[in-house]
C-alpha positions in Angstrom: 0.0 0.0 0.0 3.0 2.4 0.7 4.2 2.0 -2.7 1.2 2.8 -4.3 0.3 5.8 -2.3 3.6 7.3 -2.5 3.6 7.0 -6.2 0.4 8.8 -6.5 1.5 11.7 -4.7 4.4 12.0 -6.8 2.3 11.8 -9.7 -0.1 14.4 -8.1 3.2 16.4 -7.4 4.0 16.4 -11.0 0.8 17.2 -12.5 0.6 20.1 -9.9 3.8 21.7 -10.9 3.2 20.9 -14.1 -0.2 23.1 -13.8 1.6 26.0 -12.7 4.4 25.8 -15.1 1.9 26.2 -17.7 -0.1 29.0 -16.2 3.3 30.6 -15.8 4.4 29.9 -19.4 1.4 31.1 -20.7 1.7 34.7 -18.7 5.3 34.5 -20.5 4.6 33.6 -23.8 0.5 34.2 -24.1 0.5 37.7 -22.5 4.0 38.8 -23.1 4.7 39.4 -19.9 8.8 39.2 -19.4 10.0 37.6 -16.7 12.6 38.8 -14.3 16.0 37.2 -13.0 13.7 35.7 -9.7 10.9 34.6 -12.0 13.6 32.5 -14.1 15.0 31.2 -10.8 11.3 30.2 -9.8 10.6 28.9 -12.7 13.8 26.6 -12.6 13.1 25.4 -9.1 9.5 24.5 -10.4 11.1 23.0 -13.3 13.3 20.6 -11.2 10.2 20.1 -8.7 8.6 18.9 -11.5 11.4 16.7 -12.8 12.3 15.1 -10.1 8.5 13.8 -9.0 8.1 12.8 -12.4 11.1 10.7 -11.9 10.1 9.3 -8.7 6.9 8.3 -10.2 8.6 6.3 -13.0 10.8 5.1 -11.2 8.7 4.0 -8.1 10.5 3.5 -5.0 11.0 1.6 -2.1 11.0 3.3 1.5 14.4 4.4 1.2 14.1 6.1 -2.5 10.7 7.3 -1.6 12.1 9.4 1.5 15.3 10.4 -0.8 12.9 12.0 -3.3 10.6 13.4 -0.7 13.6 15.4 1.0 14.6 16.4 -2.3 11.1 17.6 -3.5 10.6 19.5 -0.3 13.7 21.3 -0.4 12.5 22.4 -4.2 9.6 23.5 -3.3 11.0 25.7 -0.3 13.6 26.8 -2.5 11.2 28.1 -4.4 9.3 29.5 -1.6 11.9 31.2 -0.8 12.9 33.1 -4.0 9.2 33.9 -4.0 9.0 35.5 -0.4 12.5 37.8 -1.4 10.4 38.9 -4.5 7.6 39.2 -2.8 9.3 41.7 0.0 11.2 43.4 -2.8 8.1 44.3 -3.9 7.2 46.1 -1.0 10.4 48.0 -0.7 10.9 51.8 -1.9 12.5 51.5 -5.6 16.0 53.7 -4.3 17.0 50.3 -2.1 17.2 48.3 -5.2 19.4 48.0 -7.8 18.7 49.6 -11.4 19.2 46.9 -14.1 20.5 43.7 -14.0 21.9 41.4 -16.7 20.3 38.0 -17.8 21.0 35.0 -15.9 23.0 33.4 -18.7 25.3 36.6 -18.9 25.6 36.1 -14.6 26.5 32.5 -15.4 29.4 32.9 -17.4 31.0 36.1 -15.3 30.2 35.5 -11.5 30.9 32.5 -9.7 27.6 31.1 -8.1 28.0 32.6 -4.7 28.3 36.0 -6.5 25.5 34.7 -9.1 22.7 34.4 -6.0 23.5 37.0 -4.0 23.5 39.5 -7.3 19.7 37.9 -8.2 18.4 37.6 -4.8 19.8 41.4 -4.2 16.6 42.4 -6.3 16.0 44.9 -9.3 14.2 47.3 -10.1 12.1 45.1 -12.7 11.7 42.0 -9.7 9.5 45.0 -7.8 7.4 46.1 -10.3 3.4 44.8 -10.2 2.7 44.6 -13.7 -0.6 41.9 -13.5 -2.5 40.8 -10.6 -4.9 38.1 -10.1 -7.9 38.7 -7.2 -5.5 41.2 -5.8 -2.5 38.7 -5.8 0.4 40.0 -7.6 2.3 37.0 -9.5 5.4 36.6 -7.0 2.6 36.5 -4.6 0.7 33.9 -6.1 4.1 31.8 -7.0 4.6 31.7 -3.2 0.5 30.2 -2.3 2.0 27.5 -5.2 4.9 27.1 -3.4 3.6 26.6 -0.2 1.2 24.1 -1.6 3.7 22.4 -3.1 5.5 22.1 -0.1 2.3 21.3 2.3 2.0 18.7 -0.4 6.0 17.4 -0.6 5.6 17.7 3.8 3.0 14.7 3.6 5.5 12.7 1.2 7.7 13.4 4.0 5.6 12.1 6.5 4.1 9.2 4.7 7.8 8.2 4.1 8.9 8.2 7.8 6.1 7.2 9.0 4.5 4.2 7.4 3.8 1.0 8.6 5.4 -1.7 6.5 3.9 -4.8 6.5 5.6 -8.6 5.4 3.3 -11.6 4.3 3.6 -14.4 5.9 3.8 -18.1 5.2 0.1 -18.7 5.4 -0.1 -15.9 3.1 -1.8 -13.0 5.2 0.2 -9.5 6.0 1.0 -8.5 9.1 2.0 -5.0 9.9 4.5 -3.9 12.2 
């Protein structure tokens, strides 16, 4: 039974990042909206989310892989709850405490090392603070976090349903027992 049910919520994982990602590519590409430097980042962290339950679907593992993948889905998701909270404060902060432009994140790849990389996107721009659609009063790094934190309220139950679950063996006369 463990098997099954962690392989659902992987699969649930993955079709719920995978929603998102698509409403996200759609603002992109359907409404022309350009994303900024912590919009990419989100969008990468929602990538791997995705990735990675995927993965652990197909792949369907025992106890041991199921935690591994459930740690590492977690920390995704609050990864990307975090880049979404920084934006989302950087939106409340007056424009002269944030730098004017930035450069794309390829252009950041190739000159800074990654330490300097992060700390230059997470420093926020001017284009990371600006509201330009909102949905029921929800600007889009605020919505990206309430995704985020599903993501991780559902990744937290992978958690538990990986520490926690009772295993059961069969025995000779062919019933389970659990204990």
């Amino acid at each position: 039974m463990f098997l099954a049910c962690s392989r659902f919520m992987f699969l649930m994982a993955f079709f719920a990042s995978a929603l998102v990602l698509g409403a996200s590519l759609y603002l992109e590409y359907g409404h022309g909206l350009e994303p900024c430097s912590l919009c990419k980042v989100q969008q990468y962290f929602l990538q791997a989310f995705g990735l990675v339950s995927l993965v652990a679907y197909v792949h369907g593992p025992q106890k041991m892989g199921s935690r591994i993948y459930s740690l590492l889905v977690m920390a995704l998701a609050l990864g990307g709850a975090a880049s979404a909270t920084k934006q989302v404060l950087s939106q409340r902060l007056p424009l002269e405490q944030l730098m004017f432009c930035q450069p794309d994140l390829a252009r950041l790849w190739h000159n800074l090392s990654l330490g300097e990389m992060l700390a230059s996107v997470y420093r926020g721009t001017e284009a990371s603070a600006q509201v330009h659609w909102t949905l029921f009063d929800l600007s889009i790094p605020e919505l990206s976090l309430l995704a985020f934190a599903g993501l991780a309220v559902l990744s937290s139950f992978q958690v538990m349903g990986s520490f926690f679950a009772r295993s059961s063996t069969i025995t000779a006369t062919g019933s389970s027992t659990a204990y």
